[in-house]
KEFI-960057 format. One record per atom (N, C-alpha, C): residue in three letters; x negated, y negated, z negated. Coordinates in Angstrom, 1 decimal, padded with zeros to 4 digits. Layout:
[atom "Ala", [X, Y, Z]]
...
***
This chain:
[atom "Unk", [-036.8, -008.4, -015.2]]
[atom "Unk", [-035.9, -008.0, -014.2]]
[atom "Unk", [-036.6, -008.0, -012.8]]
[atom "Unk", [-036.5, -007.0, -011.6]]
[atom "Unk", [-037.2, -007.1, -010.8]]
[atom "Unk", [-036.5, -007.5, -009.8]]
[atom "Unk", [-037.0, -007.7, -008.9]]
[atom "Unk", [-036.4, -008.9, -007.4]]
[atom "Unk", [-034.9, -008.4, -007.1]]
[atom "Unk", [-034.9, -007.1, -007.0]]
[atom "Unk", [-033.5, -006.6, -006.8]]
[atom "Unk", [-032.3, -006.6, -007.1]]
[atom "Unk", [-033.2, -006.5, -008.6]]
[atom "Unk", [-032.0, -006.3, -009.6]]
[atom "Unk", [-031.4, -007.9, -009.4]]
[atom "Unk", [-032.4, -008.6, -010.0]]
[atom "Unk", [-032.3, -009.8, -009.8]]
[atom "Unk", [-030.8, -011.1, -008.8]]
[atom "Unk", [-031.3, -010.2, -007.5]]
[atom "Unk", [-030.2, -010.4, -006.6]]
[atom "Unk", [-029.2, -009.3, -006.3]]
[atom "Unk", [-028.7, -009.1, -007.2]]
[atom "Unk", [-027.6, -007.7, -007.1]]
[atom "Unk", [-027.0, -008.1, -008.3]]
[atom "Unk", [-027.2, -009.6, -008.7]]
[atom "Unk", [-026.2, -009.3, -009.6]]
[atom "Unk", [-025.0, -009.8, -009.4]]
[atom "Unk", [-025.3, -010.4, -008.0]]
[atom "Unk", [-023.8, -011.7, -006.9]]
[atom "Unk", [-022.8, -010.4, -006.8]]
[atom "Unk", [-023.3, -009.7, -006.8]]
[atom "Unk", [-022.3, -008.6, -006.1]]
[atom "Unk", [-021.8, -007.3, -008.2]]
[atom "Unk", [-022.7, -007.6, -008.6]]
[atom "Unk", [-022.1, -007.0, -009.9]]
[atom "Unk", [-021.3, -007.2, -010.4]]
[atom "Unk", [-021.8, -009.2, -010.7]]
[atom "Unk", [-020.2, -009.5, -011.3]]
[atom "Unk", [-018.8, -009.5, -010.4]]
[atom "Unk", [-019.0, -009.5, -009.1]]
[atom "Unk", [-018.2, -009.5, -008.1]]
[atom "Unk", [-016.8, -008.1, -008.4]]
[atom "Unk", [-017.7, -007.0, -008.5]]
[atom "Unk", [-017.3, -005.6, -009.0]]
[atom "Unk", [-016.9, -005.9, -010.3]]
[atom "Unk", [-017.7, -006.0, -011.4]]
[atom "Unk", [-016.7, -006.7, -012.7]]
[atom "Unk", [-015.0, -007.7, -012.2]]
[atom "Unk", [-015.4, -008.4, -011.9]]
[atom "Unk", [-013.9, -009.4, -012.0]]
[atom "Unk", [-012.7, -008.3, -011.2]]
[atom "Unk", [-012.8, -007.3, -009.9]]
[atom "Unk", [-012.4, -006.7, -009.4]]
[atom "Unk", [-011.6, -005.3, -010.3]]
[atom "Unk", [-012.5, -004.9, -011.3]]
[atom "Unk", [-012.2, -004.2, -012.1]]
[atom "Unk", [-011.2, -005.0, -013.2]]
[atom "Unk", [-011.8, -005.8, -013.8]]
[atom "Unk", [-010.7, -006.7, -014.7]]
[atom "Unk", [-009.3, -007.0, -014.7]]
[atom "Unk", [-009.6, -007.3, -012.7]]
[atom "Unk", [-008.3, -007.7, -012.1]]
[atom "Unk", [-007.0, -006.5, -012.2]]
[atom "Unk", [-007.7, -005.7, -011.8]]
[atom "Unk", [-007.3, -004.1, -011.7]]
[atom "Unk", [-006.2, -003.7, -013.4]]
[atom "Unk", [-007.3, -003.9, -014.6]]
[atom "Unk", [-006.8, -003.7, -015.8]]
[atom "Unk", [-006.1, -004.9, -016.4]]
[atom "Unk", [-006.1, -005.9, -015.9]]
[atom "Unk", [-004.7, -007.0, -016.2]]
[atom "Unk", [-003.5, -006.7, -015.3]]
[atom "Unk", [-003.7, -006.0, -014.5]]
[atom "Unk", [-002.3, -005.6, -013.6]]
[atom "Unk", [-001.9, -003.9, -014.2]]
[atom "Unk", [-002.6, -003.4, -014.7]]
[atom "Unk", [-002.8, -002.5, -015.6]]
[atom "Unk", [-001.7, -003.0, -017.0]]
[atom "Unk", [-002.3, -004.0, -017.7]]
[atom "Unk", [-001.2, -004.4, -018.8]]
[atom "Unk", [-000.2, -005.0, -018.4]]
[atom "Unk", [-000.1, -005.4, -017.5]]
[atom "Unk", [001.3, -006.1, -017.3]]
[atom "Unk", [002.1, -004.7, -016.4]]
[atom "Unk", [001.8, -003.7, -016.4]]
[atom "Unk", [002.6, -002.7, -016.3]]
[atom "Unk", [003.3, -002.1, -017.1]]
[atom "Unk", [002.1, -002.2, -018.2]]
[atom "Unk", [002.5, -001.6, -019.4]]
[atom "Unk", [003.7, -001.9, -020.2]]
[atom "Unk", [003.7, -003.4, -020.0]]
[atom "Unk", [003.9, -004.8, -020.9]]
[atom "Unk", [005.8, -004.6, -020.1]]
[atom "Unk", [005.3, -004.5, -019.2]]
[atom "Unk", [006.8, -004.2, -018.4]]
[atom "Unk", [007.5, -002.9, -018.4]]
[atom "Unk", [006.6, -001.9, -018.8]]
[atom "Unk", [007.5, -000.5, -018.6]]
[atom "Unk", [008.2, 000.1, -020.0]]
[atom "Unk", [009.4, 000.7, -020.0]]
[atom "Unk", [009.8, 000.8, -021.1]]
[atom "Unk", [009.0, 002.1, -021.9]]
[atom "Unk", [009.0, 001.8, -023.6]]
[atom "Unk", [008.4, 002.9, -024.0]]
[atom "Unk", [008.9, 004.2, -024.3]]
[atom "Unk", [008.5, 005.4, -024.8]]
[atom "Unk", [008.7, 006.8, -024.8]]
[atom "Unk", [009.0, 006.5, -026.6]]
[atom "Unk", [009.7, 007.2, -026.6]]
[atom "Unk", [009.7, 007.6, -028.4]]
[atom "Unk", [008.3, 008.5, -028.8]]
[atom "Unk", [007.8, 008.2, -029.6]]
[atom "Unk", [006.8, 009.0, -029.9]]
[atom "Unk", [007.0, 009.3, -031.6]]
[atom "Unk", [007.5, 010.5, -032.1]]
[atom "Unk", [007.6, 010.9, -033.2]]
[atom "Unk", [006.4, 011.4, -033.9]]
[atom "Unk", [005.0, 012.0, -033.0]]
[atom "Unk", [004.0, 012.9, -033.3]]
[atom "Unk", [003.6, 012.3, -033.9]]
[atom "Unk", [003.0, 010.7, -034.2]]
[atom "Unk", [002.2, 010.2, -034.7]]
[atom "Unk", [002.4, 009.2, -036.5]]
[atom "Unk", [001.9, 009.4, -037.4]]
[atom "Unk", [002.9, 009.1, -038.6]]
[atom "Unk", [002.1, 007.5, -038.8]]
[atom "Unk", [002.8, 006.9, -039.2]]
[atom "Unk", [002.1, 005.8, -039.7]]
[atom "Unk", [001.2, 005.7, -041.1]]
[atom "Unk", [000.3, 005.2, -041.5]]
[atom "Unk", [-000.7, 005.6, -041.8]]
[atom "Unk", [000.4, 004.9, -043.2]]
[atom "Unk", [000.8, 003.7, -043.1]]
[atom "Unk", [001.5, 003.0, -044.8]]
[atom "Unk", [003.1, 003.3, -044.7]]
[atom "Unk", [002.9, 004.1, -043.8]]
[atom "Unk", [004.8, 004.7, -043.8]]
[atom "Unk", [005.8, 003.8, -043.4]]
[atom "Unk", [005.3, 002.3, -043.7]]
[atom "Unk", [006.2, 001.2, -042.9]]
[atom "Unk", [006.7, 001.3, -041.3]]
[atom "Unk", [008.0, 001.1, -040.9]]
[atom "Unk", [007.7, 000.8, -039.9]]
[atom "Unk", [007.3, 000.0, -039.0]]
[atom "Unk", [007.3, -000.1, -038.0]]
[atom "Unk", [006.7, -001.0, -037.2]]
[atom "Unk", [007.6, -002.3, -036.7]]
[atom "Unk", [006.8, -003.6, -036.9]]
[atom "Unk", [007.9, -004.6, -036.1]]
[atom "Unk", [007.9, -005.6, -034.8]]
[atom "Unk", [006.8, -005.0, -034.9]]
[atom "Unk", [006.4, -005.3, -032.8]]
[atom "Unk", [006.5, -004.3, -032.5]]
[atom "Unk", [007.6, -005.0, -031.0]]
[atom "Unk", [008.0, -004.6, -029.9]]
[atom "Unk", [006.4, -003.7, -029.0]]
[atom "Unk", [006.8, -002.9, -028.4]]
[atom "Unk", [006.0, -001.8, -027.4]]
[atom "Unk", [005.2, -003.1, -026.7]]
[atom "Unk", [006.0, -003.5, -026.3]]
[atom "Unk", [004.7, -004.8, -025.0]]
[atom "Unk", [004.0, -005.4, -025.6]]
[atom "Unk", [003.9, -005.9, -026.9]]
[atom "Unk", [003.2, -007.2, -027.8]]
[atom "Unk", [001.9, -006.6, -027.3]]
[atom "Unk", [001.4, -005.1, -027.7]]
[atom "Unk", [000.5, -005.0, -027.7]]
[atom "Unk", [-000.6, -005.3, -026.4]]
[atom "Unk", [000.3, -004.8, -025.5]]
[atom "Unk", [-000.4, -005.0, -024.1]]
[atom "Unk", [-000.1, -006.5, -023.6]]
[atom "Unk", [000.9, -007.3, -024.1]]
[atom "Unk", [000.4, -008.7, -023.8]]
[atom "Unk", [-000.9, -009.3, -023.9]]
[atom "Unk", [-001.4, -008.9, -025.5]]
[atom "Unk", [-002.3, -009.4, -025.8]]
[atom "Unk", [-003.3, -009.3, -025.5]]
[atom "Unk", [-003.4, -007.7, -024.8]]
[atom "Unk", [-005.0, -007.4, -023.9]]
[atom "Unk", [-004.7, -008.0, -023.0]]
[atom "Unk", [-003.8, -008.2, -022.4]]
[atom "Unk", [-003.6, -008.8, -020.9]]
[atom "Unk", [-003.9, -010.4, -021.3]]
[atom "Unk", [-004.0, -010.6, -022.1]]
[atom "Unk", [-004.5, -012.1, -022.4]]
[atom "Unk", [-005.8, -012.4, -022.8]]
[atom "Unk", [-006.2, -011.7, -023.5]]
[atom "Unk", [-007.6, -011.2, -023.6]]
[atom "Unk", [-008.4, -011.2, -022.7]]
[atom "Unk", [-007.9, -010.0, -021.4]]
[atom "Unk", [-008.2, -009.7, -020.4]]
[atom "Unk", [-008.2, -011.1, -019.2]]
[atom "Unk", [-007.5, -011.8, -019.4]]
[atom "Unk", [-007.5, -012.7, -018.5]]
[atom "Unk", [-008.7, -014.0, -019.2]]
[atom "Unk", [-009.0, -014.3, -020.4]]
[atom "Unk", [-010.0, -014.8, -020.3]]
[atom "Unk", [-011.4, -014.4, -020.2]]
[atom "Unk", [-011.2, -013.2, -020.4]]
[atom "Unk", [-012.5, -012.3, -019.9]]
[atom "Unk", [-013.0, -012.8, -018.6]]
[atom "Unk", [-011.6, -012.7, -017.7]]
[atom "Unk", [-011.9, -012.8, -016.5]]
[atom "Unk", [-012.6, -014.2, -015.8]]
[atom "Unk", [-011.8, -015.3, -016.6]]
[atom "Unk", [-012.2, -016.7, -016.1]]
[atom "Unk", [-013.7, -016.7, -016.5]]
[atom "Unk", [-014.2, -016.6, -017.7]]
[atom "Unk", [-016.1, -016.2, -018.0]]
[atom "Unk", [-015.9, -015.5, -017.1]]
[atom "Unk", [-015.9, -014.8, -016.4]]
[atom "Unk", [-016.9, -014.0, -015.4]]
[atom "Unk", [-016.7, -015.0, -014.0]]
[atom "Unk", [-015.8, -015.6, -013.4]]
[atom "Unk", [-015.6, -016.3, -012.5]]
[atom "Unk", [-016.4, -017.5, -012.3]]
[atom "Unk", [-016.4, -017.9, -013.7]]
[atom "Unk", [-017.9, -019.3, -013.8]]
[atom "Unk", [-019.3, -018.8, -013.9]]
[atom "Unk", [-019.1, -017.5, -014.4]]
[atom "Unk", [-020.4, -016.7, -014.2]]
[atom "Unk", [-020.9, -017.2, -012.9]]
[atom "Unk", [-020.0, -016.4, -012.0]]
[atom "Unk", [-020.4, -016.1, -010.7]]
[atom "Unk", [-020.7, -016.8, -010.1]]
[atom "Unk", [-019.9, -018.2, -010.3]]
[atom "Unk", [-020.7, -019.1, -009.0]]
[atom "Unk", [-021.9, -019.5, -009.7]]
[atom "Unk", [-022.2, -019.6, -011.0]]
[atom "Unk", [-023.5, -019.9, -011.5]]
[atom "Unk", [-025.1, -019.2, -010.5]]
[atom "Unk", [-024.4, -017.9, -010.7]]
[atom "Unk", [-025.0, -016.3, -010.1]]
[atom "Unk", [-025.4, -016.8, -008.7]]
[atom "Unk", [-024.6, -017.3, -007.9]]
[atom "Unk", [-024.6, -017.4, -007.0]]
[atom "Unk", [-025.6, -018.0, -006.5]]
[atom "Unk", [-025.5, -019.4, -007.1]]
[atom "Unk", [-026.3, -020.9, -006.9]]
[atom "Unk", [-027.8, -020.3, -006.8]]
[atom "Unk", [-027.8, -019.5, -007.8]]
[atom "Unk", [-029.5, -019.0, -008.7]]
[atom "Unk", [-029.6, -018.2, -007.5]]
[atom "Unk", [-029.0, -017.6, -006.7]]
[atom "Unk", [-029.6, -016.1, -005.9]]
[atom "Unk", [-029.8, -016.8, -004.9]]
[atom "Unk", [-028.7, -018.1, -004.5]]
[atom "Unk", [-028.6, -018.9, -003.0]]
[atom "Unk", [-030.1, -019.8, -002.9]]
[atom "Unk", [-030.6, -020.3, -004.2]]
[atom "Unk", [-031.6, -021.0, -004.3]]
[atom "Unk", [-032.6, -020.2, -004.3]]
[atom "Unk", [-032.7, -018.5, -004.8]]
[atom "Unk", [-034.2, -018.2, -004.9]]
[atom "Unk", [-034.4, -017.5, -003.3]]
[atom "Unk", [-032.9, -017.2, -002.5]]
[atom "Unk", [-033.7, -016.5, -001.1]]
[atom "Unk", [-034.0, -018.1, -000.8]]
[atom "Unk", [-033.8, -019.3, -000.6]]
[atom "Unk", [-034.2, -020.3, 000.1]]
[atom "Unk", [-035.7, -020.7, -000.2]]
[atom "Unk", [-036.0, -019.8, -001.3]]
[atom "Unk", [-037.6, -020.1, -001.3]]
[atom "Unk", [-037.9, -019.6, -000.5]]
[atom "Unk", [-037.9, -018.1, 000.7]]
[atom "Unk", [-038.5, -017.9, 001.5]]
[atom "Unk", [-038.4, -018.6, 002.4]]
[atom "Unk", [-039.6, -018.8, 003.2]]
[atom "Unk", [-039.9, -019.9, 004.2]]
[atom "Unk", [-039.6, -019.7, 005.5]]
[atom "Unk", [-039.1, -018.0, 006.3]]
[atom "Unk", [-038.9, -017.8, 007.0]]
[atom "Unk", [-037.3, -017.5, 007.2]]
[atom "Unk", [-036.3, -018.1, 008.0]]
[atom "Unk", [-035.1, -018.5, 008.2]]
[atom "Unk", [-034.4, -017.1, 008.6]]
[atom "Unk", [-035.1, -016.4, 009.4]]
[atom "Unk", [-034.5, -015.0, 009.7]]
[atom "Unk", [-034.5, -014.0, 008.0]]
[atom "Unk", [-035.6, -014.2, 007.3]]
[atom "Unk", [-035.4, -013.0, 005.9]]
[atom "Unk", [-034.6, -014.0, 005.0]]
[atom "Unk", [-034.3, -015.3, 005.3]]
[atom "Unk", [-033.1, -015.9, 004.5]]
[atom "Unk", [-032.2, -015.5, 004.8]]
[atom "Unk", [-031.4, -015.2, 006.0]]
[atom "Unk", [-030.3, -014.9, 006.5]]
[atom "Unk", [-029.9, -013.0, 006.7]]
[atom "Unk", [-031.5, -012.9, 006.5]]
[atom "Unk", [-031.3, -011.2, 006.3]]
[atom "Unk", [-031.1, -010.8, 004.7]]
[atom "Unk", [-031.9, -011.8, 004.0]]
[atom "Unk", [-030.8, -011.6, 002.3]]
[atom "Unk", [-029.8, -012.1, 002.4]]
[atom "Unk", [-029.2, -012.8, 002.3]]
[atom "Unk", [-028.0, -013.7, 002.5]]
[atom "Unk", [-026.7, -012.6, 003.1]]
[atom "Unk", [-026.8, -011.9, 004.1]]
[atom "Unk", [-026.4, -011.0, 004.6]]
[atom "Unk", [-026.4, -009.5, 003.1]]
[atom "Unk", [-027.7, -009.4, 002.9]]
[atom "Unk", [-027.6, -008.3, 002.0]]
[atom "Unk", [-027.0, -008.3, 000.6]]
[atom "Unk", [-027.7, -009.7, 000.0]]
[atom "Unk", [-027.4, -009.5, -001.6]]
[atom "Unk", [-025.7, -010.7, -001.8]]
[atom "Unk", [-025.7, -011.7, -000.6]]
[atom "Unk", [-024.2, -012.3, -001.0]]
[atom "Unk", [-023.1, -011.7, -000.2]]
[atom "Unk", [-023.3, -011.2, 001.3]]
[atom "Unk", [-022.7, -010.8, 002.1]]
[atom "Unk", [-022.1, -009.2, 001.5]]
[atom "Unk", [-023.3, -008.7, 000.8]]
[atom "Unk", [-023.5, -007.4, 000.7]]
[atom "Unk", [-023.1, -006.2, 001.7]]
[atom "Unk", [-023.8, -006.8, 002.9]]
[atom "Unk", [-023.8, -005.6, 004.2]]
[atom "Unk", [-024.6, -004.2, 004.0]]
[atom "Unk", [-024.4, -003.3, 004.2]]
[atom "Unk", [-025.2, -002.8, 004.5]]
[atom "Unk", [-026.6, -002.7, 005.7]]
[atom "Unk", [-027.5, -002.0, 005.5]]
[atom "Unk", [-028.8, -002.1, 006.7]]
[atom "Unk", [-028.4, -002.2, 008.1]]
[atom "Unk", [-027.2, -000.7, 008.0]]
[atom "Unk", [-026.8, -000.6, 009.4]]
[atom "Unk", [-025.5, -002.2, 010.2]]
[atom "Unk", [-024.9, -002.7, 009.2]]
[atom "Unk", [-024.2, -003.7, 009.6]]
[atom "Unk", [-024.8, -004.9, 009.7]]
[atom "Unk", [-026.2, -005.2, 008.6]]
[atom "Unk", [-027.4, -006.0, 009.4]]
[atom "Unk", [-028.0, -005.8, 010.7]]
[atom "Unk", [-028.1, -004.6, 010.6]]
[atom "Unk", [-028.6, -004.3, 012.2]]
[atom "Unk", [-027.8, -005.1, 013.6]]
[atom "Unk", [-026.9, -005.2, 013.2]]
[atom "Unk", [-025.6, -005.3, 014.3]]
[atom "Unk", [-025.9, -006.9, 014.7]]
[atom "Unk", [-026.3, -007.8, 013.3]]
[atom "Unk", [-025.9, -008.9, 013.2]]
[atom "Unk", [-027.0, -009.6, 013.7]]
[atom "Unk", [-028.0, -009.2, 013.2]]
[atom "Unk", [-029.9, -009.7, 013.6]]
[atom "Unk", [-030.0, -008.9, 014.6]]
[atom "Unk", [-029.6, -007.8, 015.4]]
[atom "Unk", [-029.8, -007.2, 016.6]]
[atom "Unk", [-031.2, -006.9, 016.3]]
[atom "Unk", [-031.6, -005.7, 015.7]]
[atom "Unk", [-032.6, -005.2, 015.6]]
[atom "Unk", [-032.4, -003.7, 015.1]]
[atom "Unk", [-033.6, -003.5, 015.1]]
[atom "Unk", [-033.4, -001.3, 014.9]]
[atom "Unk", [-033.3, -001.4, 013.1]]
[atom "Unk", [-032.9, -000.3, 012.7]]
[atom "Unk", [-032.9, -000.3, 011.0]]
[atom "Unk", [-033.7, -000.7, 010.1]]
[atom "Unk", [-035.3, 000.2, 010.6]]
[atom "Unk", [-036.5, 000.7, 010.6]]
[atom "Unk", [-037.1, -001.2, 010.8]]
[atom "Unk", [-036.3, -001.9, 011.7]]
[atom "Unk", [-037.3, -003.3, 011.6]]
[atom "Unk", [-036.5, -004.1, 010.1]]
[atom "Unk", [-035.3, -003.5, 010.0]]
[atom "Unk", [-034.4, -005.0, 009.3]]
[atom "Unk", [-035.0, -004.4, 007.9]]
[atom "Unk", [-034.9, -003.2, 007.6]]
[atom "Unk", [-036.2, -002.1, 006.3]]
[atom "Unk", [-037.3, -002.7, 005.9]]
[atom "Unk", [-037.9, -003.3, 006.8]]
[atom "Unk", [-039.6, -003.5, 007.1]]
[atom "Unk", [-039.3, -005.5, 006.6]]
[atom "Unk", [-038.4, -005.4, 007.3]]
[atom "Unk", [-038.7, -007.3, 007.1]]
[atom "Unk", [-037.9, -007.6, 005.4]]
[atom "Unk", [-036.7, -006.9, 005.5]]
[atom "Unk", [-036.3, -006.8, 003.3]]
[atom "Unk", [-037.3, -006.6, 002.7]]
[atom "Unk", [-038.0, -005.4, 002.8]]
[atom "Unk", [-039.3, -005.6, 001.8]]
[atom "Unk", [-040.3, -006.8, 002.1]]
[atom "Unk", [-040.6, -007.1, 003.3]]
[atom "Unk", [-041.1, -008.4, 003.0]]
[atom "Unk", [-040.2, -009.9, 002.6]]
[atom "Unk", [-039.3, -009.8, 003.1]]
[atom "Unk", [-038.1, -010.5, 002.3]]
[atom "Unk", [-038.0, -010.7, 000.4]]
[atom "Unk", [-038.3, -009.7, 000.2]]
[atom "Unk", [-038.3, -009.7, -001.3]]
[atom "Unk", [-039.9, -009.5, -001.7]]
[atom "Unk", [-040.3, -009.4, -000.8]]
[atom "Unk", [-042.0, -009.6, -001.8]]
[atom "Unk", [-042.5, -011.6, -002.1]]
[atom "Unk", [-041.7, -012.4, -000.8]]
[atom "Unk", [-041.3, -013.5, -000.6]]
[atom "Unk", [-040.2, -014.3, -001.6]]
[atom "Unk", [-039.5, -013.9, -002.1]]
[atom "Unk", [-038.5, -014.7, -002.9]]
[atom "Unk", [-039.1, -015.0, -004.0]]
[atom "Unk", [-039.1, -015.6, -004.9]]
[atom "Unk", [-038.9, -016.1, -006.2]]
[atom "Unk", [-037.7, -016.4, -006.9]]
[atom "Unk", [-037.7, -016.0, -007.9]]
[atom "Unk", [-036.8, -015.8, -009.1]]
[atom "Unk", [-036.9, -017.5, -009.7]]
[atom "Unk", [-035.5, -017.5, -009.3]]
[atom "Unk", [-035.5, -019.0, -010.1]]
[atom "Unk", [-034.5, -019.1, -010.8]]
[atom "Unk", [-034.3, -019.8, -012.1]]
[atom "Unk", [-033.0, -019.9, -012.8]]
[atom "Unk", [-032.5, -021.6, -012.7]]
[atom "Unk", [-031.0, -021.5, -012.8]]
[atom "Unk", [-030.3, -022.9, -013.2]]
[atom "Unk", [-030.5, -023.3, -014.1]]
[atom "Unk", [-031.0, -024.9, -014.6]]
[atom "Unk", [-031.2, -025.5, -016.1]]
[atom "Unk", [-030.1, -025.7, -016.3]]
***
């Protein structure tokens, strides 16, 4: 995995849990809205059916919610790892200029604003920023 990737992943799972959240509010829609008759579809052993329309989407929605807690313990794990490998760099300004990028997730131009410097310098100092970090994992 290369440096980037590496620290992009604070902000991946970030987007994961965001999404998750989104499709557990999603089932409890579902779970709540009444259903449509649906004749088109035959059942396969001709029995009918003896759960109710929501059972089904309860149970993703429960599913879905422990999905979600793993990813939440993920994260601060994620975090610790990415918080510890910019602190290998020795220079306090490309700490605070990753810190800004990979947990903040600013963009260049809203780094710019923050470090008061031109694009073209905050560009120049991330790649040395990341030629400086080391990849470290939590035991």
């Amino acid at each position: 995995m290369d440096k980037k990737t590496y620290l992009c992943r604070y902000h991946n799972i970030l987007e994961k849990i965001e999404k998750k959240k989104r499709y557990i509010k999603f089932c409890q829609e579902r779970a709540s809205s009444p259903p449509g008759l649906d004749f088109t579809i035959p059942r396969v052993d001709h029995t009918p059916s003896n759960d109710a329309y929501f059972v089904r989407w309860v149970f993703k929605e429960i599913e879905a919610e422990e999905e979600l807690e793993e990813l939440e313990k993920k994260l601060e794990t994620v975090k610790m790892e990415i918080e510890r490998s910019i602190n290998t760099v020795k220079d306090e300004e490309l700490q605070m200029l990753l810190t800004y990028r990979y947990i903040d997730w600013l963009t260049c131009d809203e780094i710019c604003v923050k470090i008061f410097c031109s694009i073209e310098s905050v560009k120049r100092k991330h790649e040395r920023a990341i030629e400086m970090v080391k990849i470290l994992h939590i035991s």
